[in-house]
C-alpha positions, 0 to 999 in steps of 0.5 A: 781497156774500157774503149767508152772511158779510153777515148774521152780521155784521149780527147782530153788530153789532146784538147790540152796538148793543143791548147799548151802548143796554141799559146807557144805558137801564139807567143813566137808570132806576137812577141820577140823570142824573148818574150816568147821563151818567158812565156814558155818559161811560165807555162813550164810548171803547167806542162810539167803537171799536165805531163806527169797526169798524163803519163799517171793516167794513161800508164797506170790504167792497165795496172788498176785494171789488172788489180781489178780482175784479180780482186774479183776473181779473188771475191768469185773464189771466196765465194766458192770457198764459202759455199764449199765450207757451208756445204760440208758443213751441213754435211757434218751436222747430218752425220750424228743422224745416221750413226748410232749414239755409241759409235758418234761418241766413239767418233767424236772421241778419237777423230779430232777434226770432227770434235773440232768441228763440233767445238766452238769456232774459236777451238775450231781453228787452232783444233783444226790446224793441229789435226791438219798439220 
């Protein structure tokens, strides 16, 4: 957890906690316990909603921080991905170079992942699944 976000929001939640509990001692010293306990009555729906942030808060922090790791985790390995794939890539287009007319076609006639390499993208995938499968 991020120490420099963690501690202003513990600071606040405990101002709140203070200020809740400042009113309810207030309100048993200064009025009957009648008028005390309608005092809390009202501030219920308040400490309810403060409660359940709290609790939102707090608790939920380690989960968004655990997406957020493996969202950029999954970004970085994308990454990794895409520049392996470009590489190949570049390494297929360098082929018909070194290889003689005749033996290229011969290639791009019985190897049907490296014809749908050369086709375009929208053959590519269902080529390529096919020969993969």
């Amino acid at each position: 957890m991020d120490k420099q976000v963690a501690w202003p929001s513990a600071a606040v939640a405990i101002a709140l906690l203070v200020v809740i509990g400042a009113v309810t001692v207030a309100a048993i010293t200064k009025y009957p316990v009648d008028d005390a306990l309608k005092v809390w009555t009202a501030l219920t729906a308040i400490v309810g909603v403060i409660t359940g942030a709290f609790v939102s808060y707090f608790f939920t922090r380690g989960t968004v921080q655990q997406a957020l790791e493996q969202t950029q985790k999954a970004h970085a390995q994308a990454n990794s991905i895409r520049q392996a794939a470009s590489l190949n890539e570049t390494a297929l287009r360098r082929i018909p170079g070194h290889l003689e007319p005749k033996q290229w076609q011969d290639l791009l006639l019985h190897d049907n992942l490296v014809r749908a390499a050369y086709e375009s993208p929208v053959c590519n995938r269902s080529l390529a699944a096919e020969v993969v499968s």
